[in-house]
Each structure stands twice: as structure tokens, then as C-alpha cells.
C-alpha positions in Angstrom: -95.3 274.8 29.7 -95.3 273.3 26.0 -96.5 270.3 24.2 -93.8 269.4 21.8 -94.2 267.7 18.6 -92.1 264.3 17.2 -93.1 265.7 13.6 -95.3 267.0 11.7 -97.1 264.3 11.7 -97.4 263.1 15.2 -97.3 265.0 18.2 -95.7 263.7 21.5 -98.8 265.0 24.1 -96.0 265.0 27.0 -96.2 268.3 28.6 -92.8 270.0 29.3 -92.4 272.9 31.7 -90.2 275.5 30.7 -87.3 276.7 33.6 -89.3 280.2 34.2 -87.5 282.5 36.5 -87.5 281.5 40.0 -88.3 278.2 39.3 -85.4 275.6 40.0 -84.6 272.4 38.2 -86.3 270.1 40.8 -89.5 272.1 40.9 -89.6 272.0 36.9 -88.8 267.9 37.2 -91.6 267.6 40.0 -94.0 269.6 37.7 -93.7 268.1 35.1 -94.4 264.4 36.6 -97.2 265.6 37.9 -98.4 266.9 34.8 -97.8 263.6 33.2 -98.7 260.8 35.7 -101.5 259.0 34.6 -102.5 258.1 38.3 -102.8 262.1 38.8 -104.6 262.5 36.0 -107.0 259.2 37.2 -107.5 260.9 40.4 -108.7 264.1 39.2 -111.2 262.5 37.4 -112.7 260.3 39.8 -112.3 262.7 42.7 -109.9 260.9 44.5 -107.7 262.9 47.7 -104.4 261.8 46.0 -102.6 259.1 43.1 -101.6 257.0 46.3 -105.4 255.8 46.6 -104.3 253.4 43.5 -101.7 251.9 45.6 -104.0 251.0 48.2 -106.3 249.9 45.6 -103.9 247.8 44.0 -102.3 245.5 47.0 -106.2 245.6 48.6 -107.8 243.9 45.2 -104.4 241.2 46.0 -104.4 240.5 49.7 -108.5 242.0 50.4 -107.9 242.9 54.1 -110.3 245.9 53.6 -113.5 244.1 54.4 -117.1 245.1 54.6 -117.4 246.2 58.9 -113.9 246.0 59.4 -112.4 248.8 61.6 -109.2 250.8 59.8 -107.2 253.2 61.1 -105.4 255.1 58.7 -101.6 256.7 60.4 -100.7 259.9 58.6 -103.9 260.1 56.6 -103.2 263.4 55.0 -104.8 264.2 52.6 -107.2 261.5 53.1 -106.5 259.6 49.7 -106.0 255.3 51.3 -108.8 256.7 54.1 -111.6 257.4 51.3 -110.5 253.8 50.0 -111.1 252.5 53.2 -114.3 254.0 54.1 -115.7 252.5 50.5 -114.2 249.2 50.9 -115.6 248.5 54.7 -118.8 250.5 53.9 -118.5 253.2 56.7 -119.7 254.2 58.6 -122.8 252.5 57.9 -121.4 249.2 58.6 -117.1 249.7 58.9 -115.8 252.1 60.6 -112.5 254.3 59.5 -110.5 256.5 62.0 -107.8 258.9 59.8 -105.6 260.6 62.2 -102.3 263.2 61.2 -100.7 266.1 62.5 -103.0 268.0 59.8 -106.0 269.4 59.5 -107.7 266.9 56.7 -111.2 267.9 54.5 -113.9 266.2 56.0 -114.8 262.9 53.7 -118.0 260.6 53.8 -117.8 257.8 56.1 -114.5 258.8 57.7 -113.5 260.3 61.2 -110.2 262.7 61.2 -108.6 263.7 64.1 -105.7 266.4 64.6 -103.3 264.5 67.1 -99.8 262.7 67.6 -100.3 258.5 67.1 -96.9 258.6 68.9 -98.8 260.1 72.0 -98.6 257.0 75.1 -102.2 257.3 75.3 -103.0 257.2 71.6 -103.5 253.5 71.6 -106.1 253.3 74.0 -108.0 256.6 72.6 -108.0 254.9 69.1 -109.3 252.1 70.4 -112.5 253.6 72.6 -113.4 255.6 69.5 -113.3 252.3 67.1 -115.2 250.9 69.8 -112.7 248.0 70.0 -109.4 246.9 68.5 -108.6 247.7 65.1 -108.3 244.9 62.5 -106.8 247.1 60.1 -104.0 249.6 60.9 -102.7 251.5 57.2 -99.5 253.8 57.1 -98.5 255.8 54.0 -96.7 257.9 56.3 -93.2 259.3 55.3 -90.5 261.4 57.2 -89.8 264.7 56.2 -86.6 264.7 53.9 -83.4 266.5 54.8 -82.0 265.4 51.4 -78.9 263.2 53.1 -79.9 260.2 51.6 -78.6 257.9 55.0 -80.4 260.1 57.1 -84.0 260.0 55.6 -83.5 256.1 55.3 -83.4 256.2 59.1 -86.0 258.7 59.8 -87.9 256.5 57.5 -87.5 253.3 59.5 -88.0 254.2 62.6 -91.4 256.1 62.0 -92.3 252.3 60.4 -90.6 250.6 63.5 -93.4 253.5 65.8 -95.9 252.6 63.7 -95.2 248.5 64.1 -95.4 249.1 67.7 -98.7 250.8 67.4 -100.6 248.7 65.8 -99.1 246.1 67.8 -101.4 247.7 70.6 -104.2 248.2 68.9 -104.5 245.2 66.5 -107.5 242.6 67.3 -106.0 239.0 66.6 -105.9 238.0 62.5 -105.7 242.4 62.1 -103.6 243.5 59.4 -101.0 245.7 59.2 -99.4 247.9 56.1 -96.7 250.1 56.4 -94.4 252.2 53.7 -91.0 251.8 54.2 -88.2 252.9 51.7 -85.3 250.3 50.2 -82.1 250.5 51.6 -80.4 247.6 53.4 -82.9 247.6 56.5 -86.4 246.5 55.2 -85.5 243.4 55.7 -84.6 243.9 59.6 -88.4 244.9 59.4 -89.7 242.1 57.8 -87.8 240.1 60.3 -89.1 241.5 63.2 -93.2 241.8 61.8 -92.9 237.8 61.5 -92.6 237.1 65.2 -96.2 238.7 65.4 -97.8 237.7 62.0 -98.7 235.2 60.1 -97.7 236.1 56.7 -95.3 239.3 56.2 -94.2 240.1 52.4 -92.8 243.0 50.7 -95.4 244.6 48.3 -94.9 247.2 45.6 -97.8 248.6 43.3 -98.0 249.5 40.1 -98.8 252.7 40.9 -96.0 253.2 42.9 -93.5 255.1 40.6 -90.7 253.0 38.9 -88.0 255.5 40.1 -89.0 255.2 43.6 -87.6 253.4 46.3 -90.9 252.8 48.1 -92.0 249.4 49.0 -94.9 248.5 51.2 -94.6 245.5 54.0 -97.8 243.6 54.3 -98.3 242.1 57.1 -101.4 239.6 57.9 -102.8 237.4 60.6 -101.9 239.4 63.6 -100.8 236.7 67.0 -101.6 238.9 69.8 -104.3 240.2 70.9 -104.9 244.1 71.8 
């Protein structure tokens, strides 16, 4: 990688990575976006899992769902980045409680309970539940669907892990619980939106600053849960 200069007498500090041998095109773009996101850099320094904690942080300073006791679980919590938010912001597990669960193994974090297993499993609902030691009032999903690079096809992956996650915290969501999900722009987001307000209060679409500006990510917020798990 290199640090190229404007002049002589200023220097542009953006790090470019050279095409080494081996290396394609998207790996070199990746790279270097890393290597230049300020939110990557932020984390590193104050030890957080992953940039997307600032996204959490972001809409939770906005809406504040994430309250001292509250019970969270976190769907696809790997690496653990909107779970350690959590934990901090309900003060688990002293007084909140915060369940992460993924496919994954995760690194063990203070105040935070991972578990290896499928939310899509029938009897997840009830399991999540019993270990909360009631219903939720907060479930998070940052959760995204493996790409296959066909731009149609990922939306719809994409949309119907939201619309299995909807239904999930539909089923484990005490009444005035809140839900936020990730879902990705692209004609059907608003079907979502649709569908959250027959069961809450106040649904909106959210998107953070630290959400890149090239991305198509969007986050539906969706407060004031009707039923009643």
C-alpha cells in the first residue's frame, strides 16, 4: 500500500493499495475502504467488535429503545458489535439482559449471552424466551444474506430473511417491544413497512450516518409492538 502526496507541500494521508499479484480489483477496492473508513478506524480504538456498532449507536441516541433492564436479542450477532452496544446501554447483565444468537461461534463479551443455533428453528421462539426469562422488548437484526452477486436475487434473499425475522420477533416481542431490522433498497421495503404497521405503532425507514453513502442499506424501525408474546 502507499500514501500518495497532492504536492510537495501537502500530502493526501488516503492509503491506496497497490493490485499485488493475486489480488483482484474488488479485494484492492474492499481494502482500501477499510483502510480509510473512519468508523474502522473508531472501532479499533475504542475496542469495538465491528464499525456497525456506530449504526446502532446512532438510530439508539434518536429513537432510545435500548433501555437500562430491557431484554434484547440480537439475530445474527456475529461478531458481536450492536450486542456489546446493547449490553452497555441496558446495563447487563447486572440489570438488562442481552441474548446474541448466529450460526457462529462469537468471542465471549461482558454482559452478553451467545448461543450457536438457527433463530429460524420452530422452537427458537419459545427457547429465547425461557432464557430471557420472559418476552423480549427489544429484538435487533443486522443480519444480511449471503451474496450470489445477481443483484435481483440477493434483494430477495434479503427480504425474506427480514420478512423471518418480522415473524420472529412477532413471537417473542412483550407488548410496546421494539423491533429493528436491515433490509436493502430496492422496490420492496416499502411492502415491509406496510406490513410492520399492522403490528406497531410507529414504523419508519432509518439510515445512519455511519452507514456508508454507497450502500443500499436502510434500517426499518419499528416501535410500540400491539401483540403480546
Amino acid at each position: 500500500m502507499t500514501v500518495r502526496s497532492k504536492s510537495s507541500g501537502s500530502r493526501d494521508l488516503k492509503v491506496r493499495v497497490k493490485t499485488g499479484k493475486g489480488r483482484k480489483l474488488s479485494s484492492k477496492l474492499w481494502l482500501e475502504r477499510q483502510l480509510n473508513d473512519p468508523y474502522v478506524a473508531r472501532a479499533k480504538r475504542e475496542g469495538m467488535r465491528s464499525r456497525a456498532a456506530y449504526k446502532l449507536i446512532e438510530i439508539d441516541d434518536k429513537a432510545r429503545f435500548l433501555k437500562k433492564g430491557a431484554r434484547v436479542v440480537d439475530l445474527g450477532a456475529a461478531p458481536g458489535g450492536w450486542s456489546q452496544v446493547a449490553a452497555k446501554r441496558v446495563h447487563a447483565p447486572a440489570q438488562g439482559k442481552v441474548i446474541g444468537i448466529d450460526l457462529l461461534d462469537i468471542d465471549p463479551l461482558p454482559g452478553v449471552e451467545f448461543r450457536v443455533f438457527d433463530f429460524l428453528d420452530p422452537g427458537a421462539p419459545d427457547l429465547l424466551k425461557k432464557m430471557l426469562g420472559g418476552p423480549a422488548d427489544v429484538v435487533l437484526s443486522d443480519m444480511a444474506a449471503n451474496a450470489t452477486g445477481h443483484r435481483k436475487t440477493d434483494h430477495i434473499k434479503i427480504v425474506a430473511l427480514v420478512e423471518a425475522a418480522t415473524e420472529f420477533a412477532r413471537e417473542v416481542l412483550a407488548p410496546g417491544g421494539t423491533f429493528l431490522a436491515k433490509v436493502i433498497q430496492g422496490g420492496t421495503e416499502g411492502t415491509l413497512l406496510t406490513l410492520l404497521k399492522k403490528d406497531f405503532a410507529v414504523v419508519k425507514h432509518v439510515k445512519p450516518l455511519a452507514s456508508r453513502a454507497d450502500s443500499a442499506e436502510l434500517y426499518l424501525l419499528a416501535t410500540g409492538f400491539r401483540g403480546g408474546a
